[in-house]
C-alpha positions as CSV (number, residue, x, y, z in Angstrom):
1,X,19.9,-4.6,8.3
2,X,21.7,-4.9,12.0
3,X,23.2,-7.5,10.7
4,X,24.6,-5.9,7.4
5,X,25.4,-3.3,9.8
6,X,28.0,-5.1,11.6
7,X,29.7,-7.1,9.0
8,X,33.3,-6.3,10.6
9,X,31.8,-9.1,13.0
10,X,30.3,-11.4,10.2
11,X,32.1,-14.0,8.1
12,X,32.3,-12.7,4.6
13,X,29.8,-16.4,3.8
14,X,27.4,-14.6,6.5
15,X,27.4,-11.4,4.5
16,X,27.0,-13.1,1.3
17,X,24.2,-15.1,2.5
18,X,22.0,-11.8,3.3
19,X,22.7,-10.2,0.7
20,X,21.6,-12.9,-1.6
21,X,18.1,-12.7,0.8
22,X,17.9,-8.9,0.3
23,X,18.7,-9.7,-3.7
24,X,15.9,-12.3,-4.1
25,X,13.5,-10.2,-2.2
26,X,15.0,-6.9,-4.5
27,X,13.1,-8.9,-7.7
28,X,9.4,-8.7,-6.3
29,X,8.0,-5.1,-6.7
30,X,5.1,-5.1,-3.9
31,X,7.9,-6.1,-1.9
32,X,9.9,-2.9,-3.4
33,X,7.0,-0.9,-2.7
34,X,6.0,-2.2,0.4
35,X,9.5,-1.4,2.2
36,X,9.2,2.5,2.0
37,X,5.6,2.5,3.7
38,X,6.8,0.9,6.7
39,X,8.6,3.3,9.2
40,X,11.1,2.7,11.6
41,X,10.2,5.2,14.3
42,X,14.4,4.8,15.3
43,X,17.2,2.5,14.8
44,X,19.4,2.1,17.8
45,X,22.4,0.4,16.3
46,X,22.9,2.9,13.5
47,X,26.0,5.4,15.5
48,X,26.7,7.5,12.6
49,X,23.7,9.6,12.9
50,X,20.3,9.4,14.3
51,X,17.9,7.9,12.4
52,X,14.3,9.2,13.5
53,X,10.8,7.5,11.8
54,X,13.1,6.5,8.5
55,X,11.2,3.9,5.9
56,X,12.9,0.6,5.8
57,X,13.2,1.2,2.0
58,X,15.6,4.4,2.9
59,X,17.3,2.6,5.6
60,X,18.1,-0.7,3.3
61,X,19.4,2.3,0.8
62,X,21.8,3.6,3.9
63,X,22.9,0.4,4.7
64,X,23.5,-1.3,1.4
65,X,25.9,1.9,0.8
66,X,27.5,1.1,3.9
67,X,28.2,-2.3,3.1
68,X,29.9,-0.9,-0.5
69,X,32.1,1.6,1.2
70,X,33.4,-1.1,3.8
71,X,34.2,-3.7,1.3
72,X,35.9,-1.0,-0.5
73,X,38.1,-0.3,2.1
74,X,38.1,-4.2,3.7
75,X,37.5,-7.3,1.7
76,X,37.5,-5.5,-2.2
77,X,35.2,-8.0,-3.1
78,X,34.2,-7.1,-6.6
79,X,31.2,-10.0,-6.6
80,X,30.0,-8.1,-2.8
81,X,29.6,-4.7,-4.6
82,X,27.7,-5.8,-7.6
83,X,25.2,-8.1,-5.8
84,X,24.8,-4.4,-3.1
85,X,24.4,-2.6,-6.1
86,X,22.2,-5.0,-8.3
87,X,19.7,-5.0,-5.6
88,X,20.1,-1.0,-5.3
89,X,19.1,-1.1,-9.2
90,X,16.3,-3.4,-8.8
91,X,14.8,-1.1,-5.8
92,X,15.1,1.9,-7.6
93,X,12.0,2.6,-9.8
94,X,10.0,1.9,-7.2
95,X,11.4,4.3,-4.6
96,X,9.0,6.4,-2.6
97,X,10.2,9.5,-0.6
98,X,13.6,8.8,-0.3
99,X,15.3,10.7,3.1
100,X,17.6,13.6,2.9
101,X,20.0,11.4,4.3
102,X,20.0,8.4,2.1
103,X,19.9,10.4,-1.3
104,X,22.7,12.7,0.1
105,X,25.0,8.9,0.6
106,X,23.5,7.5,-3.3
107,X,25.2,10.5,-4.4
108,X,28.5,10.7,-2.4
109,X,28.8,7.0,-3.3
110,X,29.3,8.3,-6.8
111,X,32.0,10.4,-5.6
112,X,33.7,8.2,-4.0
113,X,33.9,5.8,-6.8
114,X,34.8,8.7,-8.9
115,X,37.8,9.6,-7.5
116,X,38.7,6.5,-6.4
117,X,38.4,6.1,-10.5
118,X,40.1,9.0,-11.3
119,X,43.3,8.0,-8.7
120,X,43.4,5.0,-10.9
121,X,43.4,6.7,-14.2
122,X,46.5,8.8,-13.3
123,X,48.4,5.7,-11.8
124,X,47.6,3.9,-15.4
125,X,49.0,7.2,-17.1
126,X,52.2,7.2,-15.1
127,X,52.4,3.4,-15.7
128,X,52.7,3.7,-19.1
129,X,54.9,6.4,-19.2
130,X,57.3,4.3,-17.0
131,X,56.7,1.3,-19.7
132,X,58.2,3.6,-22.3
133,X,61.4,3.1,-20.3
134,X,61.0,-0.7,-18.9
135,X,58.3,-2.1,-21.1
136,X,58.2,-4.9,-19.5
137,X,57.6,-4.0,-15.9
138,X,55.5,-0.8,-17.3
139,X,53.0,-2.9,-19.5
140,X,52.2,-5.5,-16.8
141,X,51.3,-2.7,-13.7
142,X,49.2,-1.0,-16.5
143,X,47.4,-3.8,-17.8
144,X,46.7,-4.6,-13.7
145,X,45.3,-0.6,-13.3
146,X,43.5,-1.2,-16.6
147,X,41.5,-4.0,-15.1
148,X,40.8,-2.7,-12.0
149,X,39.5,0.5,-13.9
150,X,37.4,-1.6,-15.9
151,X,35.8,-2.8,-12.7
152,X,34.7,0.6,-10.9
153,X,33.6,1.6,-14.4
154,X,31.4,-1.3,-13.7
155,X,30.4,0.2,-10.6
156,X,29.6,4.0,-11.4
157,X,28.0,2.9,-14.2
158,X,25.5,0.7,-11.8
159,X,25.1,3.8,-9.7
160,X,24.1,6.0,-12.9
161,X,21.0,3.5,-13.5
162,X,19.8,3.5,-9.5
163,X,20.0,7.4,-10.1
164,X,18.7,6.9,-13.2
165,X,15.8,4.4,-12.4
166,X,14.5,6.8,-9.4
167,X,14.7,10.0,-12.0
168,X,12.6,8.4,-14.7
169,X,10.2,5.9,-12.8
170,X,9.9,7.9,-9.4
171,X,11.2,11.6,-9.8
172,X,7.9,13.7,-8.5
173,X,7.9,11.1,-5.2
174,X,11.4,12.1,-4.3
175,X,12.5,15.5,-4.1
176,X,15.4,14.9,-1.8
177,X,16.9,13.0,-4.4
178,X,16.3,15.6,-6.7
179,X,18.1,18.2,-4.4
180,X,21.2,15.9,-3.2
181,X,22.0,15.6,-6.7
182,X,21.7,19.5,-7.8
183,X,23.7,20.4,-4.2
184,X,26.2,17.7,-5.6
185,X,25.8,18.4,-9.4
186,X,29.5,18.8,-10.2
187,X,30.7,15.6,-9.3
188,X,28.7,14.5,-12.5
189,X,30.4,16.8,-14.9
190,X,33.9,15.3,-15.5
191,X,31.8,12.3,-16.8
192,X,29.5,13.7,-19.1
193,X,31.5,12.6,-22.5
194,X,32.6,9.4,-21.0
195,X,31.3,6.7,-23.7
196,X,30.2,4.1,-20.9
197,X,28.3,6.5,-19.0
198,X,27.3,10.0,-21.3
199,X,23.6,8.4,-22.4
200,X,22.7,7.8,-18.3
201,X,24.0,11.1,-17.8
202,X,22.1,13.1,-20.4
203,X,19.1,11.9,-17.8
204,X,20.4,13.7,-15.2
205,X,21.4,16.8,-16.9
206,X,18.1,16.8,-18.2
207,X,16.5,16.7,-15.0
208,X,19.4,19.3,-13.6
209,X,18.5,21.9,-16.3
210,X,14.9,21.7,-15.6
211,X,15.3,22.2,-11.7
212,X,18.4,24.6,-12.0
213,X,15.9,27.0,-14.2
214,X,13.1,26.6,-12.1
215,X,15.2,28.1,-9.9
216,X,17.1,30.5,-11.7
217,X,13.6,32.3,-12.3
218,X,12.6,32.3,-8.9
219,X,14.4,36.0,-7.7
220,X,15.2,35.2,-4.1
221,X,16.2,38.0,-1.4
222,X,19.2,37.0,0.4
223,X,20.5,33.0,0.7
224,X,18.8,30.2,-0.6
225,X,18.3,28.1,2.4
226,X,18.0,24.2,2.2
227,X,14.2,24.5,2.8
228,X,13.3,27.1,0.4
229,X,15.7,25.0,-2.2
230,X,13.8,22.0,-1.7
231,X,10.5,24.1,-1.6
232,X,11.0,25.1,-5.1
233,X,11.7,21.5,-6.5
234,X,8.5,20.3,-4.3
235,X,6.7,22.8,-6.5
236,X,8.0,21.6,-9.5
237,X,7.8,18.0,-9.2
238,X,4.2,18.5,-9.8
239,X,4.6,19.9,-13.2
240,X,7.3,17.6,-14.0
241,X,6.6,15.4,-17.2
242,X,10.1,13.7,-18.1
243,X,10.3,15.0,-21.4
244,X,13.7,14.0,-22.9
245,X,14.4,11.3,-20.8
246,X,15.5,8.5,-22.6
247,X,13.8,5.3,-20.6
248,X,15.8,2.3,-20.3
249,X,14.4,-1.0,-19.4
250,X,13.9,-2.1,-15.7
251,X,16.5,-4.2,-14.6
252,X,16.2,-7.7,-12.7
């Protein structure tokens, strides 16, 4: 994990090479499991924030993130991202108490891809309005956009399953996960009749109406603080039963 946590100072072969480990290792499920029962009582190297008694299986989550976000902005390696976020699928179902703070980053990494998507749907529309005029200039930079949309659909799509994957296989063990994504819930909705992703998201919104009317029929006095939020869904996880959701098949 220090490793993948400095890859500014690795070769891109070096950061391959781990990732490929952490893959592998992804595809054996007491290994899955195993990861989120030890604890790391801290982790020194991480600057960003401190991380106090975090499971390895939350702090591979935080770190494989990281790695996506910095080859985003870096290498744009589109082979980099999918092996990170294969491994993130294949860990999924077997997720057990998931921090605040890695749920809260599985989540923004959805937003970020989103808008980063949504930047590239405008330039596509303004490229073909320009190939109205020059078609042959337009059509070529559209073509290019289309392709590079093509690929982060790729990507949010892989981040619908991990969410996905924890909410069917793992839900009443996680409650952060629960509440990062109803604190977050509108990044979601520009997506929901999008044809590559609207069957993952009918999971979500499934589990979002549930949780938001749990809510709405608890009558609260003043602010709903982050504690009595997550309360609430703690209670509920217990009567959770995941009907509607539509199972998909565990990926390898």
């Amino acid at each position: 994990m220090e490793a993948l946590y400095n890859a500014p100072k690795r070769t891109p072969n070096q950061i391959y090479m781990l990732l490929i480990i952490l893959l592998i290792l992804s595809q054996d499920s007491s290994f899955n499991a195993s990861i989120h029962k030890l604890i790391v009582p801290s982790v020194p190297w991480y600057k960003e924030r401190l991380l106090h008694q975090t499971s390895l299986g939350s702090l591979m989550v935080i770190t494989l993130i990281r790695t996506v976000q910095y080859n985003l902005s870096k290498l744009r390696d589109v082979y980099l991202h999918t092996t990170c976020l294969a491994t993130l699928v294949n860990m999924a179902p077997h997720v057990h108490r998931l921090s605040a703070y890695a749920s809260q980053r599985l989540v923004s990494l959805f937003d970020m891809l989103s808008r980063k998507y949504n930047k590239l749907a405008e330039m596509r529309d303004k490229q073909m309005r320009l190939a109205k005029g020059n078609p042959f200039e337009g059509n070529g930079l559209a073509d290019d956009t289309s392709t590079e949309m093509h690929i982060y659909t790729d990507f949010l799509r892989l981040v619908l399953e991990i969410l996905n994957a924890i909410l069917t296989y793992a839900l009443p063990r996680n409650p952060e996960v629960v509440y990062a994504i109803m604190h977050r819930q509108e990044v979601f909705q520009p997506f929901r009749n999008h044809p590559r992703f609207s069957e993952l998201l009918e999971n979500i919104y499934t589990v979002l109406d549930f949780f938001n009317s749990r809510m709405d029929a608890q009558r609260m006095d003043g602010e709903w603080s982050v504690e009595k939020v997550l309360q609430v869904i703690i209670m509920n996880c217990r009567s959770w039963r995941g009907e509607g959701m539509k199972v998909k098949k565990e990926k390898k």
